[in-house]
C-alpha positions in Angstrom: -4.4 4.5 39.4 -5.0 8.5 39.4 -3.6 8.2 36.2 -6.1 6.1 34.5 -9.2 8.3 36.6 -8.0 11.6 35.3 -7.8 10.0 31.9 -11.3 8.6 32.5 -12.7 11.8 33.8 -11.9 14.1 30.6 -12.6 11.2 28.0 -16.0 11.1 30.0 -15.9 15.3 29.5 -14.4 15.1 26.3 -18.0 12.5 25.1 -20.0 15.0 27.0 -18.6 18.2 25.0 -19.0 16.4 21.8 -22.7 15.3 22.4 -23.5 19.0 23.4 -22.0 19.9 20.2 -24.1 17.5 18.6 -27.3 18.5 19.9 -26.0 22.0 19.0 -26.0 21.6 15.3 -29.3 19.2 15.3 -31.4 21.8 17.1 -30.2 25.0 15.4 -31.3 27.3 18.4 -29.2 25.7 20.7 -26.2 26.4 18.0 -25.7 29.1 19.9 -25.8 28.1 23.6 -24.7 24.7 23.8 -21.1 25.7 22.7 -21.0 28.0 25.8 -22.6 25.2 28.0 -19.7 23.1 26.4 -17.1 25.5 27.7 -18.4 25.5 31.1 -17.6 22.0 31.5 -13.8 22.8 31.2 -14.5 24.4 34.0 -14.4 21.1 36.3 -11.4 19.5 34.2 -9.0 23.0 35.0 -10.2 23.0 38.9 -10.3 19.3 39.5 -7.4 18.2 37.0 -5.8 20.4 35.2 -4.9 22.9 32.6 -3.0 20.5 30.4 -6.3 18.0 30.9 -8.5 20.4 29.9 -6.7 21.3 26.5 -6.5 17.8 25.6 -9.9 17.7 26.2 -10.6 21.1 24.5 -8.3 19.7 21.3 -9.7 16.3 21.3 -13.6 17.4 21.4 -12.8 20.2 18.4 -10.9 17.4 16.2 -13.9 14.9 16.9 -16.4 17.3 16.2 -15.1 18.6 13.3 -14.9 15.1 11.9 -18.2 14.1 12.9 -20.8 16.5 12.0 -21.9 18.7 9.3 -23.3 21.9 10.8 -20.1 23.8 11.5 -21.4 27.0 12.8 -22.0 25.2 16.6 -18.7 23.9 16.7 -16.9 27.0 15.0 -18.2 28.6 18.1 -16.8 26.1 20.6 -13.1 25.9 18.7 -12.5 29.7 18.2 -13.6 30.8 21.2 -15.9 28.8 24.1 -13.8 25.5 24.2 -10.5 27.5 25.4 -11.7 30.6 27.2 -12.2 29.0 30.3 -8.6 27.9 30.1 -7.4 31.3 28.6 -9.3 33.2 31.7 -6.7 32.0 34.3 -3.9 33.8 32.8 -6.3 36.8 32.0 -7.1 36.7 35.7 -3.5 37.2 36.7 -3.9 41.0 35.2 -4.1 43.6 38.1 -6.1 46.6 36.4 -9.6 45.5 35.8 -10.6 48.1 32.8 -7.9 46.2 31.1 -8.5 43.0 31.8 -12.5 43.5 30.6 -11.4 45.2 27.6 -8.7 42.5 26.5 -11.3 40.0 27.4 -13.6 42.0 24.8 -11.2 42.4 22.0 -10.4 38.5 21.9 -14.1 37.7 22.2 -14.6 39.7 18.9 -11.8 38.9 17.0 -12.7 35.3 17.2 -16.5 35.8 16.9 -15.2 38.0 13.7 -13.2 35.0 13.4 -16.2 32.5 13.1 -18.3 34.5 10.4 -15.2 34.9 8.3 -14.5 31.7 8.5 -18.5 30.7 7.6 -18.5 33.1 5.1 -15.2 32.4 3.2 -14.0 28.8 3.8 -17.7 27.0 4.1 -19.5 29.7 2.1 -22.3 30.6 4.4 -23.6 33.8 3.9 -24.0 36.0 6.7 -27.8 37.3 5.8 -29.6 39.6 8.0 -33.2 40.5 7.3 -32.2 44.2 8.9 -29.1 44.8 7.0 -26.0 46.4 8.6 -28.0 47.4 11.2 -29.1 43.9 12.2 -25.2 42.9 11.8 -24.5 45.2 14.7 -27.4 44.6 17.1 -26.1 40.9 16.3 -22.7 41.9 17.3 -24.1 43.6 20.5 -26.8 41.0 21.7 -22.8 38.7 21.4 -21.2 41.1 23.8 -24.2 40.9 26.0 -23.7 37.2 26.0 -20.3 37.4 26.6 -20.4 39.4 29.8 -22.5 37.2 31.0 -21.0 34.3 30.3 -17.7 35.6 32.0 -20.1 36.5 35.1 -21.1 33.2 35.2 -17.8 31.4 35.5 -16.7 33.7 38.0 -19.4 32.4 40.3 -19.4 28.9 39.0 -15.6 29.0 39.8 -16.4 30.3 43.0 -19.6 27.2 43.9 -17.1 24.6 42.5 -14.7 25.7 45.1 -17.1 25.6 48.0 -19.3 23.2 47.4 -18.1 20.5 45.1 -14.4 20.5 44.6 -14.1 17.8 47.5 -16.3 15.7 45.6 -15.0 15.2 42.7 -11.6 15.4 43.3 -12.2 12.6 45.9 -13.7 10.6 43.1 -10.7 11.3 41.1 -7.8 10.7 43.3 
């Protein structure tokens, strides 16, 4: 019977992720936020399940997503960086020196938001246009990092409420 639950559980996470998505690339400004929001939602499947539920869920919401809608910048977002990060954090967490650990954190955040405009640019031919030129490419760029570090902060203390206040819950529901 757990079996069938956990399976329940990240097919019902796996439908939440891909209507997030969806809402994402209907409402362009949320393109940008509901991947993240998506992400977060990993968050119960690694604490409450596990890791290996919360790929499949992270694979099967990129394939569906992918197959289902048109704008790809949102999901582009979720499948090079927000949809596994949560997952990736744990074995970033294991490292002992914090300046490396936030700088490694950094350099893959980049490399796959890099990633994502290469990727828009080359394979779906979406021009990357800025109204303030090279300059508004970096302040882009920047205002990303500024996201990231906050999105990092907030797992960290959504890791830390799920523990205390609702891991019971739902793993009780689960189990």
């Amino acid at each position: 019977m757990r079996t069938a639950k956990t399976a329940a559980f990240a097919g019902v996470l796996t439908a939440m992720s891909v209507v997030l998505l969806f809402v994402g690339v209907i409402v362009s400004p949320l393109s940008y936020v509901l991947p993240i929001a998506t992400g977060l939602l990993m968050i119960l499947l690694i604490e409450s399940v596990s890791v290996k539920s919360a790929l499949l869920t992270y694979f099967s919401t990129s394939f569906l997503s992918f197959i289902l809608f048109g704008g790809k910048e949102t999901v582009l977002f979720y499948v090079f960086f927000f949809g596994y990060y949560p997952i990736l954090r744990l074995s970033l967490s294991k490292i002992k020196i914090k300046l490396l650990r936030f700088i490694l954190k950094l350099l893959i955040f980049n490399v796959a938001m890099a990633g994502v405009q290469l990727v828009l640019i080359y394979v779906f031919g979406i021009p990357f246009d800025n109204m303030f030129g090279k300059m508004g490419i970096a302040l882009f760029f920047i205002a990303l990092n500024l996201i990231f570090i906050l999105y990092d902060f907030t797992l960290d203390m959504l890791v830390t409420i799920y523990d205390k206040k609702l891991k019971r819950k739902i793993t009780g529901i689960i189990k």
